[in-house]
C-alpha positions as CSV (number, residue, x, y, z in Angstrom):
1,X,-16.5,-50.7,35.4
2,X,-17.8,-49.5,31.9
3,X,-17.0,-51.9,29.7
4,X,-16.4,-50.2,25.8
5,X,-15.4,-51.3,22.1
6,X,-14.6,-49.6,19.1
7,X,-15.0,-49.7,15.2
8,X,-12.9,-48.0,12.7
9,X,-10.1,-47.4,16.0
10,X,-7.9,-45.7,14.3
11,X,-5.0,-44.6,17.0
12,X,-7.9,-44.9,20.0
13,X,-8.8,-41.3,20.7
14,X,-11.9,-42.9,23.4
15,X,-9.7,-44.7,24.9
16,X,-7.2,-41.6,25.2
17,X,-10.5,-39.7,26.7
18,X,-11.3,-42.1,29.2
19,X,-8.1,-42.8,30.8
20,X,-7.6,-39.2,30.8
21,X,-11.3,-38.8,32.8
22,X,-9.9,-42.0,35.1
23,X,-13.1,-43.7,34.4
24,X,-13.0,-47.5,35.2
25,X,-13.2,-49.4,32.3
26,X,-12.3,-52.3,30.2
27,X,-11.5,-52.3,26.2
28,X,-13.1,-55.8,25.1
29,X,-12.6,-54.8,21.1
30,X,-11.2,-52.6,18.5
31,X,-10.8,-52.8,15.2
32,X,-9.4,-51.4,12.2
33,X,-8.7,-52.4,9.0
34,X,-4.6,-50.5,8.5
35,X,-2.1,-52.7,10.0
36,X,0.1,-49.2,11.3
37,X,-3.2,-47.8,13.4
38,X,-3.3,-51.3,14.8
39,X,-0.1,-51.4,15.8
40,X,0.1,-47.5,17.0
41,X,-3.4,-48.9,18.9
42,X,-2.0,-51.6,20.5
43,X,1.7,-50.2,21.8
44,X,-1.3,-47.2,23.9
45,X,-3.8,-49.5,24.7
46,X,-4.6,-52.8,26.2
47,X,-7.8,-54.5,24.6
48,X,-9.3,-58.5,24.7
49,X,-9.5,-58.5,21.1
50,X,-8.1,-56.8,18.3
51,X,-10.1,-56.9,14.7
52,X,-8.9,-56.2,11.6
53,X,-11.8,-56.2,9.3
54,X,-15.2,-54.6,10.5
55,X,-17.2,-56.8,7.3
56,X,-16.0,-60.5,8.2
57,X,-17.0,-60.0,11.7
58,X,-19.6,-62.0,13.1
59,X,-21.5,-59.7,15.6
60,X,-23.4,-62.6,17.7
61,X,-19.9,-63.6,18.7
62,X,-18.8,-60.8,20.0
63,X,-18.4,-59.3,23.4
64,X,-21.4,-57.0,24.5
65,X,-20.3,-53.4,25.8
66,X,-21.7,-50.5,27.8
67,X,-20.5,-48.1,24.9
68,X,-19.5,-48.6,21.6
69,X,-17.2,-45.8,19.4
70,X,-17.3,-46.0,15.7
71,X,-15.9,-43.2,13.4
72,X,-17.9,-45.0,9.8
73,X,-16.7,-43.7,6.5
74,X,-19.5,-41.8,4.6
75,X,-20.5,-43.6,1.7
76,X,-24.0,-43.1,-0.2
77,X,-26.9,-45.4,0.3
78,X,-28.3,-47.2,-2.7
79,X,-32.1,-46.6,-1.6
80,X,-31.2,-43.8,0.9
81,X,-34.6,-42.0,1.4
82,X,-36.8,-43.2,3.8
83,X,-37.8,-46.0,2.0
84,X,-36.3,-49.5,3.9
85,X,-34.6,-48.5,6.5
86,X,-31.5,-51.1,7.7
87,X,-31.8,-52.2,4.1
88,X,-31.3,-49.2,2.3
89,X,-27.9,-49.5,4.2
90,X,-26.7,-52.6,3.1
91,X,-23.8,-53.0,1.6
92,X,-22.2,-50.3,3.7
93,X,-19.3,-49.8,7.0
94,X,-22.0,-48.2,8.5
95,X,-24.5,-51.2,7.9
96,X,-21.8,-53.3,9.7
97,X,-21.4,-51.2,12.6
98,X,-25.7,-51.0,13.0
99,X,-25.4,-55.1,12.9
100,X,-23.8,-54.6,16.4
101,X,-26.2,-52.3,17.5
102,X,-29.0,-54.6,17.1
103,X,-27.6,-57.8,18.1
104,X,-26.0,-56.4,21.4
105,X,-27.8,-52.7,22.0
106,X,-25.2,-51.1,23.8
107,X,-26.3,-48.5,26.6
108,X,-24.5,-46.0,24.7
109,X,-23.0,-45.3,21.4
110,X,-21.0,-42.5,19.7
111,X,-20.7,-42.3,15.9
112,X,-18.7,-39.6,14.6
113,X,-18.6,-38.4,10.6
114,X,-17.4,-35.7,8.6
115,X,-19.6,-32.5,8.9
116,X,-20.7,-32.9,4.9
117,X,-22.4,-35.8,6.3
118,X,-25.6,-34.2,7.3
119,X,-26.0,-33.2,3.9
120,X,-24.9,-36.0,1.6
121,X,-26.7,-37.4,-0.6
122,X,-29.2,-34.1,-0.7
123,X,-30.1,-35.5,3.4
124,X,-31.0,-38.8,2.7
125,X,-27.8,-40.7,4.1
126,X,-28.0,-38.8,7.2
127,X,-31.9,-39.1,7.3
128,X,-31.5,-42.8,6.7
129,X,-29.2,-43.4,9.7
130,X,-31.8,-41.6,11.6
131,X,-34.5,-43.8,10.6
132,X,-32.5,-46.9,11.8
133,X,-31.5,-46.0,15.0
134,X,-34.0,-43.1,17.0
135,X,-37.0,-43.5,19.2
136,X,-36.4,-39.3,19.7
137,X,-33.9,-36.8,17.7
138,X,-32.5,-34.3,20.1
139,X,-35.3,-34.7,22.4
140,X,-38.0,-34.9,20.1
141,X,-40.1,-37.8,19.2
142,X,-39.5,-39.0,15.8
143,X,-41.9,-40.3,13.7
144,X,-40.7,-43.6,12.0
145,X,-42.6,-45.3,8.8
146,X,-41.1,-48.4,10.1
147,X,-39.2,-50.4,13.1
148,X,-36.0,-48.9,14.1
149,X,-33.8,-49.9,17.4
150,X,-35.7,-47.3,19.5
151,X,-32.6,-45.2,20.9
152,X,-32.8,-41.3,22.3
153,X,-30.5,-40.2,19.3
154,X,-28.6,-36.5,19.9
155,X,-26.3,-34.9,17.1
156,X,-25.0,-32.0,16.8
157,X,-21.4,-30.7,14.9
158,X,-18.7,-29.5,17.5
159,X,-15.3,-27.6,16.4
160,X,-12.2,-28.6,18.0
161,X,-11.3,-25.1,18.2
162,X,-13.5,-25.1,21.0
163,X,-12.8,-27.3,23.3
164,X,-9.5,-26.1,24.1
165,X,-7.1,-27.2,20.8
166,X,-6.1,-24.8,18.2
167,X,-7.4,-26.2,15.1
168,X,-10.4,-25.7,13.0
169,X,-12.1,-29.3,12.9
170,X,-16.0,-29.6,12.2
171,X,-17.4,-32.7,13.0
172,X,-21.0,-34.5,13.4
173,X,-21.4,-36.6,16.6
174,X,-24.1,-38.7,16.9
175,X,-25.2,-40.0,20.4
176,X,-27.5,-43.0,21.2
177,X,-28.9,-43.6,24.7
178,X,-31.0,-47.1,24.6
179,X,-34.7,-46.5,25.5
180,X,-34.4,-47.8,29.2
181,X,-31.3,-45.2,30.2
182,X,-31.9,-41.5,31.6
183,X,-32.0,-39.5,28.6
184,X,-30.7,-36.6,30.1
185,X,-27.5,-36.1,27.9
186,X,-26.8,-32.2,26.6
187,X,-23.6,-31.7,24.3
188,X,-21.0,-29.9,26.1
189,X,-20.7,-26.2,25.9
190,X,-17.5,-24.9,23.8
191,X,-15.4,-22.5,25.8
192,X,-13.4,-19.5,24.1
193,X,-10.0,-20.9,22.9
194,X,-7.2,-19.8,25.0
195,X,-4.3,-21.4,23.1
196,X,-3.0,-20.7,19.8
197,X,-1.1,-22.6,17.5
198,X,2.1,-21.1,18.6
199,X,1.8,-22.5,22.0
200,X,1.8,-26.0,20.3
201,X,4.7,-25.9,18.2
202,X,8.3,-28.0,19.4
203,X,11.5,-25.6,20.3
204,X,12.9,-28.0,18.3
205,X,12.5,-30.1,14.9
206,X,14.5,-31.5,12.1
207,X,15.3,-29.4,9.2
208,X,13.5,-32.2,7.4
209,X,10.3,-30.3,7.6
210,X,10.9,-27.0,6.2
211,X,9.3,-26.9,2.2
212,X,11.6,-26.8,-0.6
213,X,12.5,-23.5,-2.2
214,X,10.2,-24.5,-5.2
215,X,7.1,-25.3,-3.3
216,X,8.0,-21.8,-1.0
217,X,8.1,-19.9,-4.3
218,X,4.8,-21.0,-5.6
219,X,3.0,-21.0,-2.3
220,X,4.2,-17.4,-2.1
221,X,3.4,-17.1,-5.6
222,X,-0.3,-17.8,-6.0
223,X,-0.8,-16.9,-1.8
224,X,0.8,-14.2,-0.8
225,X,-0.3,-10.6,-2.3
226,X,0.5,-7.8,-0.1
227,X,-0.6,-8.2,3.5
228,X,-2.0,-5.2,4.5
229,X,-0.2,-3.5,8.0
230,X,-1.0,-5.3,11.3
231,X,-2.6,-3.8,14.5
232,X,-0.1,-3.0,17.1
233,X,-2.3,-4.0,19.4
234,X,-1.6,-7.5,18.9
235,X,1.8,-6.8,19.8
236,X,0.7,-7.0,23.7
237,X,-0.9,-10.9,23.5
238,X,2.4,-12.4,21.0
239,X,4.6,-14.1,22.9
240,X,7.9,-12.7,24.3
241,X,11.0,-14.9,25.2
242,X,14.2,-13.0,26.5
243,X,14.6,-9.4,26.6
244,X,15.8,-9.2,22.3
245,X,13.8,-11.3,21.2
246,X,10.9,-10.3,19.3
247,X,7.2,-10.6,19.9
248,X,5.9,-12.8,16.8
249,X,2.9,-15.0,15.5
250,X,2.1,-17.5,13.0
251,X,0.9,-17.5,10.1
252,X,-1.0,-21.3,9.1
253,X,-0.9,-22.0,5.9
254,X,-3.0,-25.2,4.3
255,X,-0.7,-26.4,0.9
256,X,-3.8,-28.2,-0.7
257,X,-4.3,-26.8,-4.2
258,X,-7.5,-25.1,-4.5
259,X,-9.7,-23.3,-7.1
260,X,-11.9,-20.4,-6.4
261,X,-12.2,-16.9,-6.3
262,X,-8.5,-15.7,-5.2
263,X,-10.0,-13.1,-2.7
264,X,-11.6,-16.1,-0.8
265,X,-8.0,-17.9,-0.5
266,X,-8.5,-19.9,-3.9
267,X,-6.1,-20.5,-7.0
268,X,-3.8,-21.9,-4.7
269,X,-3.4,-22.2,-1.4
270,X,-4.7,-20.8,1.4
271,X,-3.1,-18.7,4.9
272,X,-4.5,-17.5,8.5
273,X,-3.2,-15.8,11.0
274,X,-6.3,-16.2,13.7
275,X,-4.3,-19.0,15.6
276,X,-5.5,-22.0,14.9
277,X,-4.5,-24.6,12.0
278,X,-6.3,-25.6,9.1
279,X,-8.2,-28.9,9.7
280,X,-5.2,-32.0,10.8
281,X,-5.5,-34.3,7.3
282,X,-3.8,-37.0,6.6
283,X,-1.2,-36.1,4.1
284,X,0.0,-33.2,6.5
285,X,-1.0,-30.7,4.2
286,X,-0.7,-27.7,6.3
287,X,2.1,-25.4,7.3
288,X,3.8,-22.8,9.8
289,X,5.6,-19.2,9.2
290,X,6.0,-17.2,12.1
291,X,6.3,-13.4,11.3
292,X,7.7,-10.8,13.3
293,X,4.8,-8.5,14.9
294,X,6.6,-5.7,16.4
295,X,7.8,-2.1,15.5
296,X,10.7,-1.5,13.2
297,X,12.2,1.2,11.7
298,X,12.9,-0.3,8.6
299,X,9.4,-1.0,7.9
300,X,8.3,2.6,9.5
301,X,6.2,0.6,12.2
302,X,4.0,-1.0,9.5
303,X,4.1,-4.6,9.4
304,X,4.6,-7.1,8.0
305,X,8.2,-6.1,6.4
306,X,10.4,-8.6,4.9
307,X,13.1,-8.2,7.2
308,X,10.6,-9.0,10.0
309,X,10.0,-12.7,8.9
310,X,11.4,-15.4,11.1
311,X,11.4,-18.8,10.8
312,X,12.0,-20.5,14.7
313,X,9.7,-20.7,17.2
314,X,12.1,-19.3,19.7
315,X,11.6,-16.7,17.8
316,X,14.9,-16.3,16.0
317,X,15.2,-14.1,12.9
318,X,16.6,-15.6,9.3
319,X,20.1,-16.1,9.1
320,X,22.5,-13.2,8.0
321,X,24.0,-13.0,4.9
322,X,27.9,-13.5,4.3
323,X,28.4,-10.0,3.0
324,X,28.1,-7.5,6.1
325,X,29.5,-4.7,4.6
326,X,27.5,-1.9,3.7
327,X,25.5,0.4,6.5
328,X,23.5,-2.7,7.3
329,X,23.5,-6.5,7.5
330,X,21.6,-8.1,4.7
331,X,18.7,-10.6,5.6
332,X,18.9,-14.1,3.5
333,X,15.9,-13.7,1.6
334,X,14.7,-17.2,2.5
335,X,11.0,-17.4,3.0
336,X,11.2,-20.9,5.3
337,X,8.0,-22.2,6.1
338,X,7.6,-25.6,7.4
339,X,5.0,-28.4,7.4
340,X,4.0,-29.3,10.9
341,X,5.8,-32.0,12.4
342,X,4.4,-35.3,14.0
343,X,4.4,-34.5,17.4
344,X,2.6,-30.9,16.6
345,X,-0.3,-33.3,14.7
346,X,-0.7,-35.2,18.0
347,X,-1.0,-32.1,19.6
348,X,-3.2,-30.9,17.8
349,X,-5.5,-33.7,18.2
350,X,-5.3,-33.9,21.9
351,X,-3.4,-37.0,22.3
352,X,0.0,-37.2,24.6
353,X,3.6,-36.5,22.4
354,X,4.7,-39.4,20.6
355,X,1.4,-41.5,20.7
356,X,2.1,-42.3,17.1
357,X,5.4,-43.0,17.6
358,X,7.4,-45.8,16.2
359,X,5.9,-45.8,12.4
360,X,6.9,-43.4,9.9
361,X,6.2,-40.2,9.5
362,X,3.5,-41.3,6.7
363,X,1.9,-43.1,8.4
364,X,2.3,-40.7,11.4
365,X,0.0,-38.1,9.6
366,X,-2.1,-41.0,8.0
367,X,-3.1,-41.6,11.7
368,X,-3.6,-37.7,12.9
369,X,-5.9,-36.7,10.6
370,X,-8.2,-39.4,10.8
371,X,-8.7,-39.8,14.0
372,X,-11.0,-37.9,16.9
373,X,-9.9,-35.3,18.3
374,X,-9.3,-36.1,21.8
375,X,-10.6,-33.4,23.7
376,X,-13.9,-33.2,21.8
377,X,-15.5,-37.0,22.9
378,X,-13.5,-37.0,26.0
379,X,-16.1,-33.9,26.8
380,X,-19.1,-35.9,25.0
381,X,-18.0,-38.7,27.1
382,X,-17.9,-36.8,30.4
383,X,-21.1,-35.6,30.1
384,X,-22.7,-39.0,29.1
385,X,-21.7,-41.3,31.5
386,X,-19.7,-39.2,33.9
């Protein structure tokens, strides 16, 4: 029996991994300071003690664990630069977290970040929290100009995309193994990504979703210049449902306003078609089009062709107009793209439909991007207790 707590819990993405790895364990403490993760938290989980505020805890008091999870805002060190160590992080959530660490010195902790966290501050935050916490630094000794908690310390940044989700996620990981534990931990190997994004979406959704015709219009506006013809040789690996139906794929979209050089997807917003979304955030800022990727007459085989837009994943093509005279039917011209829904967050972030389920929608995105991707510390956590 492993017993574990968190900080910064968020919707409890280690707990998600280790009941999915069926690994014995008990949840003495979690805690985070939004009221909706806590209650999304607590209607998944079962835990001894729920916190709500990481700063007015008194560590001493709390229960010891085997491993501790905390996913600490970055914020900039006042004195960050080698200079005093645990005091040159006063003052910040990370500070708070350390206090745990040295009254209690878990066997094992995992402290996950943003990947701009290795270089904020020019280095010095991230060479900071090193200073505090590592006896060695991915296996090599490290040489401290003062006392520090004397853990193995491993880091490296892991993408989502490779451990089995389709979504483009960088993140730093940080691993501590106390000095008296095997130090035999490696990070787990990525694998090549077999799903796309398309084998994620819902058959079905509310209309709710889709943008408005004014956001469409300016996405397409600053986004879309002309899209050059596909390779039919995607045609083979798109996805075929019924015998009319059309092979398709979909395009992701992020809606976040950007500046920039246009050719590099700035001035506006930005579009992929490699199969993966744009990094989960927690206003929901990205979107789906699917687009039609086989042969047509009406675009002489070159793709893609306005007609060949459609809007479903079933694959359904845009709805006809009223007026079907004429020697063809007329395509609305509707350009639906839609934001992705709840359940395709969760998805995408490896946890089980409807984990979030039972706040709003808000607060349903609020809690998908800022939590761990499942898939990615379930595979830290197989390989480092497992």
């Amino acid at each position: 029996m492993i017993k574990v707590g968190t900080f910064f819990s968020g919707i409890g993405s280690p707990e998600q991994a280790l009941l999915n790895l069926n690994i014995d364990h008990e949840i003495e403490f979690a805690c985070d300071i939004d009221k909706f993760a806590r209650e999304t938290y607590t209607k998944n989980f079962d835990c001894k003690e729920m916190y709500n505020d990481i700063t007015t805890l008194d560590m001493q008091k709390l229960s010891y664990v085997d491993l501790l999870v905390f996913g600490f805002p970055c914020q900039a060190f006042s004195l960050a630069g080698r200079r005093g160590g645990f005091d040159d992080t006063r003052g910040t959530l990370f500070y708070d977290a350390l206090k745990y660490l040295i009254e209690h010195r878990p066997r094992y902790f995992i402290a996950e970040n943003v990947k701009g966290l290795v270089n904020h501050d020019n280095g010095k935050t991230f060479r900071t929290i090193l200073d505090c916490l590592s006896k060695t630094e991915n296996n090599q000794f490290s040489l401290m100009p003062f006392d520090n908690l004397g853990y193995n310390i491993h880091y490296k940044v892991l993408n989502t995309k490779d451990f089995g989700i389709p979504q483009n996620r960088e993140r730093i990981f940080i691993i501590g193994i106390r000095d008296d534990e095997d130090n035999n931990f490696r990070f787990p190997k990525g694998e090549k990504l077999k799903l796309t994004l398309k084998d994620i979406l819902q058959d079905n959704y509310d209309n709710k979703y889709y943008l408005s015709e004014k956001m469409v219009a300016g996405i397409f506006k600053s986004n879309f210049q002309e899209r050059k013809p596909m390779n039919i040789d995607k045609v083979s690996k798109c996805l075929k449902i019924g015998g009319d139906i059309p092979c398709f794929e979909v395009i992701s979209h992020s809606l976040y306003p950007r500046t920039g050089d246009p050719k590099q997807g700035g001035t506006g917003r930005l579009k992929k078609s490699d199969g993966t979304s744009y990094c989960v955030d927690t206003q929901n800022m990205q979107a789906v089009e699917v687009v039609q990727v086989n042969q047509s007459k009406e675009s002489h085989n070159q793709q893609p062709y306005q007609q060949n837009r459609i809007y479903d994943t079933k694959g359904l093509s845009p709805a006809l107009s009223a007026n079907l005279g004429g020697e063809r039917n007329h395509l609305l011209n509707t350009k639906k793209i839609r934001r992705l829904t709840p359940i395709e967050c969760e998805r995408l972030q490896g946890f089980p439909d409807n984990h979030t389920d039972g706040v709003s929608d808000t607060q349903r995105y609020k809690q998908c991007g800022n939590t761990i991707t499942v898939n990615v510390i379930q595979a830290i956590i197989n390989n480092l207790i497992n």
